[in-house]
N, C-alpha and C positions, 0 to 999 in steps of 0.2 A: 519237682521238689524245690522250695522255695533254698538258697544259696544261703550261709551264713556270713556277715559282714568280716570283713577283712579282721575288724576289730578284735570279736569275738576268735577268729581262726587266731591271730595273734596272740591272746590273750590261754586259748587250750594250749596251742607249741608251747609257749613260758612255761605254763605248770608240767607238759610232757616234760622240757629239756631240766627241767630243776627235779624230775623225778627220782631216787635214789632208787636203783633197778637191784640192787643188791640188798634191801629193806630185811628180806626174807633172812638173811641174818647176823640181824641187830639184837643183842642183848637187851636193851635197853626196852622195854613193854612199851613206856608210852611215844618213846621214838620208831618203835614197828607199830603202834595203832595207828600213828600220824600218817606214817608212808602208806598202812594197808588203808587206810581208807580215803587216801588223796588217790591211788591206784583203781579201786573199786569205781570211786565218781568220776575219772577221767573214762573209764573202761565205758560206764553208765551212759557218759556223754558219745563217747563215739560211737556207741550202738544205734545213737539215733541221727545220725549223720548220712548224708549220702555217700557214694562213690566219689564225686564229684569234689565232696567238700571235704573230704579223709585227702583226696589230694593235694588241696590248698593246704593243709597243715600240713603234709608229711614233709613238701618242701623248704620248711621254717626248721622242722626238727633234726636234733643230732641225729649221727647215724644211730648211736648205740637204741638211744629213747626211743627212736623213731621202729625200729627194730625189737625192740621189749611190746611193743603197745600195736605191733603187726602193721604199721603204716609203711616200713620200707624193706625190700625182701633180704 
């Protein structure tokens, strides 16, 4: 499987570590549509990732993030 550019790995971490893991309870509708659906497309993207390349990110991300989105145990 073809590796994703450091770029691109860089660029998923940022939106992992800016994830708010606590979205689930926000009052506010369209501040929980924001998070549930930056969540969903991060989810979307790493589904189609290799082994390989979950590990390039997961060294970039916070524990917590990295931990929410199953990249670090």
């Amino acid at each position: 499987m073809h590796a994703i550019s450091q770029q691109r790995a860089e660029k998923i971490a940022r939106n992992i570590n800016a994830m708010d893991t606590s979205y689930q309870h926000i009052d506010n509708r369209r501040s929980w549509r924001f998070w549930n659906g930056l969540d969903k497309k991060l989810r979307s993207i790493l589904s189609t990732l290799s082994p390989e390349d979950k590990n390039v990110i997961a060294k970039m991300c916070e524990e917590k993030e990295g931990k929410y989105f199953g990249l670090k145990n």
